[in-house]
C-alpha positions in Angstrom: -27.5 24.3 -32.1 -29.5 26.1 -29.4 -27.1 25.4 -26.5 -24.6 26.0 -28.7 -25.4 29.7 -29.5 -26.5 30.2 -25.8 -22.7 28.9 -24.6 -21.3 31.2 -27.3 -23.3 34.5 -25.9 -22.2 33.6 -22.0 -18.9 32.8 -23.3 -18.4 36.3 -24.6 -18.9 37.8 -21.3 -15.2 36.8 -20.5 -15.9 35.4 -17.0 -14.4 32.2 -16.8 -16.9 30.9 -14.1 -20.2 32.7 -15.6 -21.0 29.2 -17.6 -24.4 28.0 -19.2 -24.8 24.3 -18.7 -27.1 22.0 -20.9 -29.1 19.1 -19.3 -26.1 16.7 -19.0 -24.0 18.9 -17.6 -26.2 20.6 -15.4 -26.8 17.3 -13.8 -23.3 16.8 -13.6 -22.7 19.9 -11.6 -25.4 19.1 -9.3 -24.4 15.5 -8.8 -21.1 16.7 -8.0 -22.4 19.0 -4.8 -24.3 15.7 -3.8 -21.0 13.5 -3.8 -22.2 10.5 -6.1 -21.1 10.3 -10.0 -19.2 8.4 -12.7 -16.0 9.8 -13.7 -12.4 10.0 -12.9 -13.0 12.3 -9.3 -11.0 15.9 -10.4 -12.0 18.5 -9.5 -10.9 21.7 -12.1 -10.4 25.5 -12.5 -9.7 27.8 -15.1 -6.6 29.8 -15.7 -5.8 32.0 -18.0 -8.1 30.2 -20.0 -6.3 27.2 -19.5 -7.8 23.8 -17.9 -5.8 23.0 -14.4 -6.3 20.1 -12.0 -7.4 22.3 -8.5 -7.1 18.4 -6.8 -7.3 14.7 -7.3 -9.8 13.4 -4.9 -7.8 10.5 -2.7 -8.5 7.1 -3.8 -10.2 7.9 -6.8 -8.7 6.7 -10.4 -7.4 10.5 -11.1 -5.3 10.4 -7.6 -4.7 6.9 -8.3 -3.1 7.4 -11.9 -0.9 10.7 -10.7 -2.9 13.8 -11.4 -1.8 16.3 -9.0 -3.1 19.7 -8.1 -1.2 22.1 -10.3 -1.5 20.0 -13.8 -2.3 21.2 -16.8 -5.1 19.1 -18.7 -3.9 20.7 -22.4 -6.3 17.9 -24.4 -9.3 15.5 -23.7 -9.4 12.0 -25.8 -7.5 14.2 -28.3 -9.3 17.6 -28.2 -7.4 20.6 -27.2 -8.9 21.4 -24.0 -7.9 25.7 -24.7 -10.9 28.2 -23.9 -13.1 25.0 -22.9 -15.5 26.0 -20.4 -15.6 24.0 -16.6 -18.9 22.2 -17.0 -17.8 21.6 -21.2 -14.7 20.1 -19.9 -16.6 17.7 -16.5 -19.0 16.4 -19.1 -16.0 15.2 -21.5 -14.0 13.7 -18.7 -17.0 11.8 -17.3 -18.3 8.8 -18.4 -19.4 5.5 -17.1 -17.5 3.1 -15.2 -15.3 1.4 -16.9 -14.5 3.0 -19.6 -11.9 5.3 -20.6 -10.6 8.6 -21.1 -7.3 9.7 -22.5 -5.8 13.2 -20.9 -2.8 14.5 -22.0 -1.7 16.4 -19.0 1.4 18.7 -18.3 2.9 18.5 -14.7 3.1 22.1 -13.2 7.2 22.6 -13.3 7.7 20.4 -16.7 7.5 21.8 -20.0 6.7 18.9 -21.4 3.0 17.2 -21.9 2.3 13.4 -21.2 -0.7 11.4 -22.3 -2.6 9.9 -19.1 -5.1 7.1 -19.8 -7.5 6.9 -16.6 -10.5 4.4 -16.3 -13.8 6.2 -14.7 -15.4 4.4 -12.2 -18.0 5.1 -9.5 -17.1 8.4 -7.1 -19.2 8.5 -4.1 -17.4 11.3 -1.9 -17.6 11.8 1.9 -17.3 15.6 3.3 -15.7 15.1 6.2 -13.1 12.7 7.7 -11.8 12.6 11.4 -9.4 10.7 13.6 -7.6 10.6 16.7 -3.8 11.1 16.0 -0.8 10.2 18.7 2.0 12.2 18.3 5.6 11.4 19.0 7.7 14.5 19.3 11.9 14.2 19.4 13.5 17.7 21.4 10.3 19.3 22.6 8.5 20.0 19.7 10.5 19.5 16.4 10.4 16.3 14.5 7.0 15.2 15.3 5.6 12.2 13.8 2.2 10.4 13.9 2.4 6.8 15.5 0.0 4.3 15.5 0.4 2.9 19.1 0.0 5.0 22.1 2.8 5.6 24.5 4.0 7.6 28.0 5.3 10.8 26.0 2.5 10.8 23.0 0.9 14.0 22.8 -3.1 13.3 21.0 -4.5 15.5 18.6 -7.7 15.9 16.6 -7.3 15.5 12.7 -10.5 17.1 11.5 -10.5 16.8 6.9 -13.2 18.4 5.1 -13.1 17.4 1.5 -15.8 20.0 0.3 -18.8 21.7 0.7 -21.4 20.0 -0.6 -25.4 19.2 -0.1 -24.1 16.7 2.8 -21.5 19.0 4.6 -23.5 20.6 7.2 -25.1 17.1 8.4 -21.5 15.3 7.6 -19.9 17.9 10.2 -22.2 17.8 13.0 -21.8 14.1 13.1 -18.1 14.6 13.5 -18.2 17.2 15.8 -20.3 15.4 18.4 -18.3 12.4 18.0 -14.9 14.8 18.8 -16.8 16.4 21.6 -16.9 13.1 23.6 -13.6 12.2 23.1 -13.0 15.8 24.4 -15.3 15.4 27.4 -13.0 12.1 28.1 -9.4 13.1 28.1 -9.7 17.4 27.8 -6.2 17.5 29.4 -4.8 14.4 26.8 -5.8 16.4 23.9 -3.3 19.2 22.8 -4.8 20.8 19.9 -6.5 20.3 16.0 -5.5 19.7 12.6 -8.3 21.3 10.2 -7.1 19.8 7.0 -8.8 21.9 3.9 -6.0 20.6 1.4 -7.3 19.5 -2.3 -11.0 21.1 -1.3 -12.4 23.1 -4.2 -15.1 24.9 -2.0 -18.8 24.7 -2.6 -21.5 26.4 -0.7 -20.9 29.7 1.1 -23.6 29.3 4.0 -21.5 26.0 4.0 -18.3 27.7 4.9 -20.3 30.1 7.4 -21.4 27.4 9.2 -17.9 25.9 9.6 -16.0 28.5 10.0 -18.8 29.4 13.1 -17.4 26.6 15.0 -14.3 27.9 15.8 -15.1 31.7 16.2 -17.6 33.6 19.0 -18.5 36.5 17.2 -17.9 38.5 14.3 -18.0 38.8 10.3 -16.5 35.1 8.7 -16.8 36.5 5.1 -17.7 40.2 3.3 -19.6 39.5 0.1 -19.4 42.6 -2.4 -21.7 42.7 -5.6 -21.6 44.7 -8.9 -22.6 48.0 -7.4 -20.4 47.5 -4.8 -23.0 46.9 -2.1 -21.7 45.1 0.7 -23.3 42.2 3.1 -21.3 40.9 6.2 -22.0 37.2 6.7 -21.0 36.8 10.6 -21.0 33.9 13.0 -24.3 32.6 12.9 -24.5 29.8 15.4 -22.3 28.7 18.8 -19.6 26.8 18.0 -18.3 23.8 20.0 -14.5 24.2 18.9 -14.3 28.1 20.5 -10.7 27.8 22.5 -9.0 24.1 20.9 -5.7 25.4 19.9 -6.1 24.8 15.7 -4.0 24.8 12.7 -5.4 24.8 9.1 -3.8 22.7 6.7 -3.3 24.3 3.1 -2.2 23.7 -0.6 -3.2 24.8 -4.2 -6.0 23.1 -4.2 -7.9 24.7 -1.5 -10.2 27.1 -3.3 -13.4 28.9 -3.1 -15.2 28.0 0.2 -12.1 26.4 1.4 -10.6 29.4 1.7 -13.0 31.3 3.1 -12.9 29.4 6.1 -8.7 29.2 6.4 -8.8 33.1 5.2 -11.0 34.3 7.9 -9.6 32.2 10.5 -6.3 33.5 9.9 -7.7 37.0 9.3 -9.3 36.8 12.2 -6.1 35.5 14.4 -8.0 32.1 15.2 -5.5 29.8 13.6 -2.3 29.1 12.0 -2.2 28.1 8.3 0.6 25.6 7.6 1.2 24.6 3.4 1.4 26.2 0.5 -0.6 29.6 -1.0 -4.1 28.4 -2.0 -5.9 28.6 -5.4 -7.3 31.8 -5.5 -10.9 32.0 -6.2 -12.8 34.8 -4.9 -15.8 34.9 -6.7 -19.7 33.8 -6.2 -22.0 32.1 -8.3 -25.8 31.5 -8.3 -27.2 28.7 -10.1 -30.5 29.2 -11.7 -32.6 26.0 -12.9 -33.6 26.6 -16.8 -36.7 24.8 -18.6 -35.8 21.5 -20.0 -33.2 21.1 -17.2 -30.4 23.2 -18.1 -29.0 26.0 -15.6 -27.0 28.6 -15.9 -23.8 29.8 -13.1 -24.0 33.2 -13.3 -20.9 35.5 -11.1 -22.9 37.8 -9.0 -20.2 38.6 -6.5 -17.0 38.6 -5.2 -16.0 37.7 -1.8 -13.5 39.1 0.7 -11.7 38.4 4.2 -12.7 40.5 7.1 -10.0 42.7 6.6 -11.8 43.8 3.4 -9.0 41.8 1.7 -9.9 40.4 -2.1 -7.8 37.3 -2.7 -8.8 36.4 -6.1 -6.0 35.3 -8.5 -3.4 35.5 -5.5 -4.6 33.3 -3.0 -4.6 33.1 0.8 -0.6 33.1 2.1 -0.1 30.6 4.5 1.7 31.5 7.8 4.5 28.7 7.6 5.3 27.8 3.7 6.0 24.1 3.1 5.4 21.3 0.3 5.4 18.1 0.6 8.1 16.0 -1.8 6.3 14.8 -4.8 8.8 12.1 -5.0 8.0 11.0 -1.3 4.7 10.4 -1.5 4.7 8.2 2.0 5.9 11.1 3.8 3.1 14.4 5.0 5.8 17.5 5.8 3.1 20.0 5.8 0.9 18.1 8.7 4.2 17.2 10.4 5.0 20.8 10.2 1.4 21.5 11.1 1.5 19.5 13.9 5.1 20.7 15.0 3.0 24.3 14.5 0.4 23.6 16.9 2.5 22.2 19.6 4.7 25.3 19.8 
């Protein structure tokens, strides 16, 4: 009854992302920033008061049974999922392995809903994800395709996928960056370039993104945080970054939110890098958790956040320089890192 009346009184305040969260779900939220949990691996937003699928994380049972950034989750094991909060809605979905949860989902261009059965199971998620990519270009730089064997024309390039940022980011990144440095230090000339891949990434912590986005940029402001009174703080490069002059493009789709697009948005703002895909979620704002007594928290918004240019792109998203999706029905294929590559060869 208690959390009840508290979720009813934060509720009012209209802000889709001011949320109080009782024991279970507090856990829940934390567990998800630490990348271990039971469920169906989601992650969600809010619109227009509306449940929708911000992206499938790959290889878990939701990207497995079809969910796709974009869906509408319209009811939960029967429930009509309409003015739910996020953390209400996580703690319904989750469960433990093996069992299941019925979703009755609407794809993004049908009118139509569909029920979904999906089995939870164990979701232990990884930050970041890197590989060495040969690339096999036909005229110069148009139709460019990723091979697995190496050969006399192959271009390489660095594919560089952040999946969030979470409690194991920072620690995650710096692993990967060393290991890219050496290959760096051993072919500098065989290396053309970097694919930052930030597709399907809800965001997370903002000295997160800082830090990230600080690898690629000398100087400057990475992020403008503005609060109620509309008090500003500059959040600048804080560190030296390894990754200053490797040409880079930054992958993007729908589900790049939050944090995510900090990082694409001031690298773009700030004419470091290309953005290839589609216009990204559009989440501008920042919470602070505080810890209540008996375990519960509370997400209250105490800011928004805006490019460098003093640009706010809350509800719009960031606009990629070169539009493309990829062909639902084609799910083998990758246009937008073909194009991205094609991009960063140019």
């Amino acid at each position: 009854m208690v959390f009840g009346a508290i979720s009813g009184m934060v509720a009012s305040l209209g802000d889709p992302y001011t949320v109080f969260l009782p024991p279970d779900q507090n856990k829940e939220a934390k567990d998800d920033l630490g990348g271990k949990f039971e469920g169906i691996g989601a992650q969600l937003g809010i619109k227009d008061k509306k449940i929708v699928v911000v992206a499938p994380l790959k290889g878990t049972p939701a990207d497995k049974a079809g969910l796709k950034p974009g869906d509408w989750i319209i009811k939960v094991d029967g429930k009509e999922t309409f003015n739910w909060t996020l953390p209400e809605t996580v703690s319904k979905i989750r469960g433990p392995k093996n069992s299941k949860v019925l979703l009755n989902i609407m794809h993004k261009d049908s009118s139509k809903s569909a029920d979904l059965e999906v089995v939870r199971d164990d979701i232990k998620v990884a930050s970041v994800d890197w590989y060495m990519n040969n690339v096999k270009c036909q005229n110069l730089n148009e139709n460019c395709q990723i091979i697995k064997e190496s050969c006399a024309s192959c271009r390489k390039i660095v594919y560089l996928q952040l999946g969030k940022f979470g409690d194991q980011t920072t620690d995650e990144w710096k692993k990967a960056i060393a290991e890219i440095g050496k290959e760096l230090q051993k072919s500098p000339s065989e290396i053309k370039g970097m694919i930052l891949d930030l597709r399907n990434n809800p965001g997370g912590y903002l000295s997160a993104s800082v830090y990230i986005a600080s690898e690629f940029l000398s100087d400057g402001i990475v992020v403008i945080q503005e609060s109620v009174n509309q008090s500003q703080q500059q959040y600048k490069v804080n560190r030296k970054g390894d990754l200053l002059k490797i040409p880079l493009v930054v992958l993007i789709n729908k589900g790049s939110a939050s944090a995510s697009e900090i990082v694409a948005g001031s690298l773009q703002d700030r004419g470091r890098a290309k953005l290839v895909g589609e216009t990204s979620f559009g989440k501008g704002t920042i919470q602070e958790p505080q810890e209540l007594p008996g375990g519960a928290g509370i997400h209250i918004t105490t800011a928004k956040w805006l490019l460098p240019s003093g640009i706010w792109i809350n509800g719009t998203g960031v606009i990629p320089d070169v539009k493309i999706e990829n062909d639902e029905a084609k799910p083998e294929e990758d246009l937008q890192l073909e194009k991205g590559i094609e991009t960063l060869l140019k």
